[in-house]
One Martini backbone bead per residue (centre of mass of N, CA, C, O) as a GRO file, in nm:
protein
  252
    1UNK     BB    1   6.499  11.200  10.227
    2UNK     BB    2   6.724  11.020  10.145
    3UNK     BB    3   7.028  10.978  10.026
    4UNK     BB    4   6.999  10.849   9.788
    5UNK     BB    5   6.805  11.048   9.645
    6UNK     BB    6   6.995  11.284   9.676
    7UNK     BB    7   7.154  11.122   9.435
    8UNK     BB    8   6.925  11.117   9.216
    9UNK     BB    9   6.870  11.420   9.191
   10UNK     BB   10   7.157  11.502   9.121
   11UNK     BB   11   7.126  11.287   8.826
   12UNK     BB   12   6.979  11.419   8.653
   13UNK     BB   13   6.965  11.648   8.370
   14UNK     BB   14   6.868  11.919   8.514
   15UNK     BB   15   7.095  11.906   8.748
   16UNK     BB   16   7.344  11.919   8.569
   17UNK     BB   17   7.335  12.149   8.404
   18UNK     BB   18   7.316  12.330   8.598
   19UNK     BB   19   7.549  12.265   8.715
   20UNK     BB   20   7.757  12.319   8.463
   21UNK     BB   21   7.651  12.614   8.449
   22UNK     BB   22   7.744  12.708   8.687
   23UNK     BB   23   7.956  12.887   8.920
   24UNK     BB   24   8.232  12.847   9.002
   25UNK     BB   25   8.268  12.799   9.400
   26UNK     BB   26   8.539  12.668   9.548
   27UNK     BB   27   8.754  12.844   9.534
   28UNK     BB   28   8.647  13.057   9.735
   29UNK     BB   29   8.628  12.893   9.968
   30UNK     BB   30   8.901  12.852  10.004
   31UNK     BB   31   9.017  13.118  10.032
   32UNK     BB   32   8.829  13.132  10.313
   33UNK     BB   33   8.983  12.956  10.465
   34UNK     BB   34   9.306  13.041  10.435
   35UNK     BB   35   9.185  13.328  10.574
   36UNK     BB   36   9.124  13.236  10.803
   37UNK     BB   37   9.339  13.079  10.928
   38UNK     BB   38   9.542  13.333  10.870
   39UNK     BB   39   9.354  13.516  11.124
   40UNK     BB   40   9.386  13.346  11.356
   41UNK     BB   41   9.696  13.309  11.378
   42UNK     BB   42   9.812  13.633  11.369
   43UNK     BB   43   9.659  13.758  11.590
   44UNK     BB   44   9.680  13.572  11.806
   45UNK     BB   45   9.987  13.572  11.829
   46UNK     BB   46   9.941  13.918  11.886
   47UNK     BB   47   9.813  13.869  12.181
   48UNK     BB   48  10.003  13.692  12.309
   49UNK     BB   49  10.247  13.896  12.294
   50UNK     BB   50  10.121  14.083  12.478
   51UNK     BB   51  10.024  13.931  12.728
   52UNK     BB   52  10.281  13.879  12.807
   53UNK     BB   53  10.368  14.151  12.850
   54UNK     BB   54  10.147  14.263  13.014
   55UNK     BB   55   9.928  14.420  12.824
   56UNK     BB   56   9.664  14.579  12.790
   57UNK     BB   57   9.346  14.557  12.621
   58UNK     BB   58   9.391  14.841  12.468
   59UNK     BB   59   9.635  14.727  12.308
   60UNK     BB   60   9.570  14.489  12.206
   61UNK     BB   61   9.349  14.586  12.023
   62UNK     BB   62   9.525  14.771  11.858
   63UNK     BB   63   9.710  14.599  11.762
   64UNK     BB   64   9.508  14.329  11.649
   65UNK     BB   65   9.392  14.538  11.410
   66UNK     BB   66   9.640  14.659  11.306
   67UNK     BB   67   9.703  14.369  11.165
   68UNK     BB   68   9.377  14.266  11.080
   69UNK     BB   69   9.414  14.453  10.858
   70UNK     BB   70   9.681  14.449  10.709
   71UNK     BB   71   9.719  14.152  10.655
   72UNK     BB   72   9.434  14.104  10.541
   73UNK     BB   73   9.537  14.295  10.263
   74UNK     BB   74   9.722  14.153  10.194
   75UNK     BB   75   9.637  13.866  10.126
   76UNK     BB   76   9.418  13.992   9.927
   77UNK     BB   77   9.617  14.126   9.727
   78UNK     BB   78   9.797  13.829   9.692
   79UNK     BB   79   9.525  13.697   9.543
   80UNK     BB   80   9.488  13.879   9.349
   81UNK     BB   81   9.748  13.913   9.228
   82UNK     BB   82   9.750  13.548   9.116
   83UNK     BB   83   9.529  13.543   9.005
   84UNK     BB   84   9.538  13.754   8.785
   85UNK     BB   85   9.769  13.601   8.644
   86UNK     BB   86   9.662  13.341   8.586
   87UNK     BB   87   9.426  13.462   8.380
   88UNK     BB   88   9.656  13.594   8.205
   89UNK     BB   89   9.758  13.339   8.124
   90UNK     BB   90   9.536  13.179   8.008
   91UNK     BB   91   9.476  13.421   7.791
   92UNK     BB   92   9.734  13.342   7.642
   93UNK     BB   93   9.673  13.035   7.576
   94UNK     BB   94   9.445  13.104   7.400
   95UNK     BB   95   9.542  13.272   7.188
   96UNK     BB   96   9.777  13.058   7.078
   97UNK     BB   97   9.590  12.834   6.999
   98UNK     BB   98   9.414  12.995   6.807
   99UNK     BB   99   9.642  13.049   6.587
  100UNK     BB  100   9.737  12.779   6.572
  101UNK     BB  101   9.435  12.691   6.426
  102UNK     BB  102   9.506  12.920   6.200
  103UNK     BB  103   9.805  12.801   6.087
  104UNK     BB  104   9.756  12.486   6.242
  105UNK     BB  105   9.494  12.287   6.166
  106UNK     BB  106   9.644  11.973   6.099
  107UNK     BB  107   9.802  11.958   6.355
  108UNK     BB  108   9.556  12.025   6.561
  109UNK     BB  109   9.420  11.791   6.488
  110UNK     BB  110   9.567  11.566   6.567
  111UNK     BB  111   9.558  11.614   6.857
  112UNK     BB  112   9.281  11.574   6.922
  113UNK     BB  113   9.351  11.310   6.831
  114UNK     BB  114   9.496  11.158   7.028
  115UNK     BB  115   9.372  11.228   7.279
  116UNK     BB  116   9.140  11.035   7.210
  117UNK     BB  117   9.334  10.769   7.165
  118UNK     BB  118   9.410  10.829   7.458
  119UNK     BB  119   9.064  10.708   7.537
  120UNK     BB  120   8.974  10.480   7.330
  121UNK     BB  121   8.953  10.560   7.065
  122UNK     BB  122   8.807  10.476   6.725
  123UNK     BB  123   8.810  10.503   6.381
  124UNK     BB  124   8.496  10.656   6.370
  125UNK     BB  125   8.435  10.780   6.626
  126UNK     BB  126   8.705  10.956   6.631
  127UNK     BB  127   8.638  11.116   6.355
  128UNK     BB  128   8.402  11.230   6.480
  129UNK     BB  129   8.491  11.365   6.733
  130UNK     BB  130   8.681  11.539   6.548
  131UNK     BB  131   8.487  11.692   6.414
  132UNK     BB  132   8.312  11.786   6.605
  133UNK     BB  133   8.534  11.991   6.760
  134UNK     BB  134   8.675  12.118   6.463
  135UNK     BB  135   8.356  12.289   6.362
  136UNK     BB  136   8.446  12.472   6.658
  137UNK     BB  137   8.668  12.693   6.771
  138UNK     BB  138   8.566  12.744   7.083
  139UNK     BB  139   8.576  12.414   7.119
  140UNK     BB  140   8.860  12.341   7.014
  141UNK     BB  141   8.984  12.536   7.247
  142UNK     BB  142   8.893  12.389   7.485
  143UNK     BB  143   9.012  12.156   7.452
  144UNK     BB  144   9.288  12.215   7.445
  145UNK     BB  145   9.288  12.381   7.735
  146UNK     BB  146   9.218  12.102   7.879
  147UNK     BB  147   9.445  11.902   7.769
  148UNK     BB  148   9.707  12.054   7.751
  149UNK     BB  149   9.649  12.256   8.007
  150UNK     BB  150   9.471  12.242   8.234
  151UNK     BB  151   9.241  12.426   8.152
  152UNK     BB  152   8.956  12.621   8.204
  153UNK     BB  153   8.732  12.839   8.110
  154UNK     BB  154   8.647  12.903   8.395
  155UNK     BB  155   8.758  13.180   8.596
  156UNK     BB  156   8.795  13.334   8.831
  157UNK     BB  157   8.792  13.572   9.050
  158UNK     BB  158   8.986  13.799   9.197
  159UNK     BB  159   8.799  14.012   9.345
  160UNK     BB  160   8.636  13.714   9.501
  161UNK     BB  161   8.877  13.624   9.627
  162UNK     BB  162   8.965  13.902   9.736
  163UNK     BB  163   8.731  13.888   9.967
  164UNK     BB  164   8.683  13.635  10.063
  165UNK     BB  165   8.974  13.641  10.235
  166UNK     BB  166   8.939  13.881  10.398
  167UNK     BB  167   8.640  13.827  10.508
  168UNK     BB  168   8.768  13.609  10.677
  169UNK     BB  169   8.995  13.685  10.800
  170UNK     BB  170   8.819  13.901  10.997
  171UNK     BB  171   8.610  13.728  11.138
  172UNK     BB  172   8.850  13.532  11.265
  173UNK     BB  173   9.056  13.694  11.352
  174UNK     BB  174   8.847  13.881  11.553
  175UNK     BB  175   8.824  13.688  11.777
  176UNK     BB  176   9.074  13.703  12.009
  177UNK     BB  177   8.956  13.994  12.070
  178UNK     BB  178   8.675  13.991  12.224
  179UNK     BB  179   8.790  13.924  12.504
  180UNK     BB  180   8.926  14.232  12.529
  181UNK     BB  181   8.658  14.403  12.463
  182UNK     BB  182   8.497  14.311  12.711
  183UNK     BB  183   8.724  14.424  12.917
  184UNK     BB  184   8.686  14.687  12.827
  185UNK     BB  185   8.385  14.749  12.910
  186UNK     BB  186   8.383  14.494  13.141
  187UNK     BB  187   8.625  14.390  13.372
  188UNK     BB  188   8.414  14.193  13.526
  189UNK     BB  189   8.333  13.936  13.352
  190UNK     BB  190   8.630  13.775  13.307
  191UNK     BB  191   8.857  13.884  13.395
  192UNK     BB  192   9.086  13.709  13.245
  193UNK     BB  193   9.083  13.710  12.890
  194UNK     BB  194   9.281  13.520  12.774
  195UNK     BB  195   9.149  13.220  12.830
  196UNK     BB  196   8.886  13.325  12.648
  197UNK     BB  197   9.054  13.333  12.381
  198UNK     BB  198   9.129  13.078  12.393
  199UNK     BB  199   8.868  12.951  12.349
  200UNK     BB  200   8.793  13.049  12.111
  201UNK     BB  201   9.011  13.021  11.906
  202UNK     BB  202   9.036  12.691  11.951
  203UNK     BB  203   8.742  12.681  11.792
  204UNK     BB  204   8.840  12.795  11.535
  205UNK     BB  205   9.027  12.627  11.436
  206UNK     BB  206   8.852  12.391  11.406
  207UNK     BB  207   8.667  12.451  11.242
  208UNK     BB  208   8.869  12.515  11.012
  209UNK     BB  209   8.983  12.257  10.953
  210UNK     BB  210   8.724  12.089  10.933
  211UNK     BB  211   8.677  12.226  10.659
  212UNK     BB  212   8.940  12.187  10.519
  213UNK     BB  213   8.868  11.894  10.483
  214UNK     BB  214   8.716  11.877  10.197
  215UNK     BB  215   8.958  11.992   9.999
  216UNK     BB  216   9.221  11.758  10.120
  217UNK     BB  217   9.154  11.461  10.206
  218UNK     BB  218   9.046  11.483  10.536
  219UNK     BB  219   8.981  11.441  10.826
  220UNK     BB  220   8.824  11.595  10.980
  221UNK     BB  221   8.964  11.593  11.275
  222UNK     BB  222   9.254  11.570  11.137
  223UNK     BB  223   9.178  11.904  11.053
  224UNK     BB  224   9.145  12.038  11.327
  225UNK     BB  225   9.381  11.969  11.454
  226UNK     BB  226   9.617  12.049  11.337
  227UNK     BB  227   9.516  12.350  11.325
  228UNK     BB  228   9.535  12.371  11.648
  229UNK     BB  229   9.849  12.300  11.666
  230UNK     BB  230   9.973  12.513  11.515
  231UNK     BB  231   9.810  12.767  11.665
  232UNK     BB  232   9.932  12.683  11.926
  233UNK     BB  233  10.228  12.733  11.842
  234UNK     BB  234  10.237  12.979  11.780
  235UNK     BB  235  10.104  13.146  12.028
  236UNK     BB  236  10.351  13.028  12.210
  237UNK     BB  237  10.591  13.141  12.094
  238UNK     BB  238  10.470  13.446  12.112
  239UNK     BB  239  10.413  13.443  12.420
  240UNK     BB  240  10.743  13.408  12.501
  241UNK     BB  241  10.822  13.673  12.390
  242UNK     BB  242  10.628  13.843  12.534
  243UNK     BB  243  10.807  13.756  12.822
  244UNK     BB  244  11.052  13.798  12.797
  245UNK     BB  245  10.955  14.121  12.722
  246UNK     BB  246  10.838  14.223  12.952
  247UNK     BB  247  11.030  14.409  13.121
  248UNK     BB  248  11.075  14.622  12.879
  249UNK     BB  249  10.734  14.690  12.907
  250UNK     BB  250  10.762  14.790  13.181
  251UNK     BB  251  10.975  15.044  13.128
  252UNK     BB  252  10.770  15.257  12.939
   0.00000   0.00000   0.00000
């Protein structure tokens, strides 16, 4: 099946329906992608500054995880509780629509006229239009709620969004410790894990930019380098830390 073929499938009237019924799942994937990033960055981060201060693969791992886990619930937390407010702001002024078009129907309706007359409709189209819109109440209210405030009728789920997050979090993060793990396991593998763990890291780093770059209007190529630059900046940071505290690490 050729290109345009896959395009001419997807806009038959059956495909749209499906589509448009189905659950929207975009925001879930940016949730995963920026979960990812952000596991990657800071677990990353304390390796390099454990390395740095040449401590054992076992305090590394100690620590990675121990970051890994909480860091990862907080950020989990912190898109529950987001999505969760926003979604209870939509729910307010859903309600508040609603009121308004029970207690000010002539107005409500006025506006609905208006928003289509600024979309180029006019005379019996536009009344016609407006009758359709304004003879059911939760079409009504939808419409409202997507023209006047820019809200769809379906929102994320909090807790979907938040499992999303972690479970990116942990996956992406959990790589930087890997080499570390198998050093654990047996020494003589890799001899020195760090510079095993940066090329696992860079590679993770660019594959999840290159995926966030589909959501945010970016050459895949400059959406890998740039999260690339930036955990390697992080990374380098961290490492300089962990060395300059080199002495205090080894005095304890």
């Amino acid at each position: 099946m050729t290109h345009h073929d896959d395009h001419e499938a997807e806009h038959t009237p059956e495909a749209i329906q499906a589509r448009l019924a189905g659950e929207p799942s975009q925001g879930y994937l940016k949730d995963s992608i920026y979960g990812a990033i952000d596991g990657a960055v800071t677990t990353f981060a304390v390796v390099s500054s454990v390395a740095g201060a040449g401590l054992s693969s076992g305090i590394v791992i100690i620590l990675g995880l121990a970051n890994l886990l909480a860091d990862g619930f907080s950020m989990a937390s912190g898109n529950f509780l987001g999505t969760r407010a926003e979604n209870q702001a939509a729910s307010k002024a859903r309600r508040e629509e609603a009121d308004e078009i029970d207690s000010h129907p002539e107005g409500e309706r006025e506006e609905v006229r208006q928003i289509f007359a600024n979309k180029g409709f006019k005379g019996e189209i536009l009344e016609e239009v407006v009758k359709v819109i304004t003879a059911d109440k939760e079409r009504w209210v939808d419409t409202m709620m997507q023209e006047e405030h820019g809200l769809s009728r379906d929102r994320p789920s909090a807790i979907k969004a938040a499992l999303a997050t972690f479970a990116a979090f942990l996956m992406i993060g959990g790589i930087p410790l890997a080499a570390y793990i198998v050093d654990l396991v047996d020494p003589t593998i890799l001899g020195k894990p760090f510079a095993p763990a940066c090329l696992l890291t860079g590679i993770a780093f660019f594959a999840v930019g290159a995926l966030k770059s589909r959501f945010v209007d970016q050459h895949w190529a400059l959406g890998g380098a740039e999260t690339l630059g930036i955990g390697a900046l992080a990374a380098g940071m961290a490492y300089g830390i962990g060395y300059l505290l080199r002495p205090f690490a080894e005095g304890l």
